[in-house]
N, C-alpha and C positions, 0 to 999 in steps of 0.2 A: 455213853449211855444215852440212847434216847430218851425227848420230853415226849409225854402222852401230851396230844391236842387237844383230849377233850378234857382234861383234867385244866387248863387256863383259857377260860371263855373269857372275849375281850369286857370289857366294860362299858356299859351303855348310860350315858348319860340320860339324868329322870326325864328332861325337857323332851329329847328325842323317845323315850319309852312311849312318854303321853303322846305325842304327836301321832307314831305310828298305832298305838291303840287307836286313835279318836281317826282314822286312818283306817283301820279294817273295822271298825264300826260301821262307817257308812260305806263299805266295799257291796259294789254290786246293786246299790241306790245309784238313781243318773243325777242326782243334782244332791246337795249337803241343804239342810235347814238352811233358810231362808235369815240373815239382820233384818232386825224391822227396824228402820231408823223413822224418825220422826217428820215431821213435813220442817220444823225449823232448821235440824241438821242437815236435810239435804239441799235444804236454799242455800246452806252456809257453803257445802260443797262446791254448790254450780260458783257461787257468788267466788271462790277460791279458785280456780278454774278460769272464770273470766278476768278475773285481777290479774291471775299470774302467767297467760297463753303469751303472753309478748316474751316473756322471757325464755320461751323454748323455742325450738323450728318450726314446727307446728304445735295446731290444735290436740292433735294425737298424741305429741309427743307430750305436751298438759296434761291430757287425762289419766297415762297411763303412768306417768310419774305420782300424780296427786292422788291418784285411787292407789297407789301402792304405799302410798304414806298415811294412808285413813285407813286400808283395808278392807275396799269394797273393789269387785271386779270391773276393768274399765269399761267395761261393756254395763255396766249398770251406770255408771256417772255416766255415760255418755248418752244413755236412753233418757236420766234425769235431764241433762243438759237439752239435748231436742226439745223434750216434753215443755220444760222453758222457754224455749225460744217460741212455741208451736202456742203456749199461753202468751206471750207478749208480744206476737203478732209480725214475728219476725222469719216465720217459719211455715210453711201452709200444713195443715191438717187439722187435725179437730184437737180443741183444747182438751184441758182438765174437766172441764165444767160440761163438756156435751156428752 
């Protein structure tokens, strides 16, 4: 005797249900809402970032580790990070403040 297919759909776990909902939510949006993180947590960031780059290969290889353990895209710590260096005069372009 055969089993009908459609009669045992597999089982989806809740975490993955919500994921792919919150997933075709923003389907067909070019960017998800925006974290607003605060100006104290993202010092704390960079300030993580420069304490812990000696212990990677690279600089790159800091960001994209340390932004996957906060949760923010490496490409955003690392915009934060310049913008730091560009305020403390380490960096040429225009600060925060201009």
């Amino acid at each position: 005797m055969e089993k009908d297919h459609d009669s045992e759909s597999p089982r989806v776990s809740w975490r993955l249900y919500f994921f792919l909902m919150r997933e075709l939510e923003f389907m067909g949006t070019k960017k998800r809402p925006a974290k607003n993180y605060s100006p104290e947590v993202r010092e704390r960031f960079i300030k993580m970032v420069l304490e812990h780059e000696g212990n990677y290969a690279n600089r790159r290889a800091a960001i994209y580790s340390i932004a996957g353990k906060i949760g923010c895209h490496p490409k955003t710590l690392r915009i934060w990070l310049h913008q730091a260096e560009r305020d403390r005069g380490l960096r040429p372009g225009p600060t925060s403040e201009e």
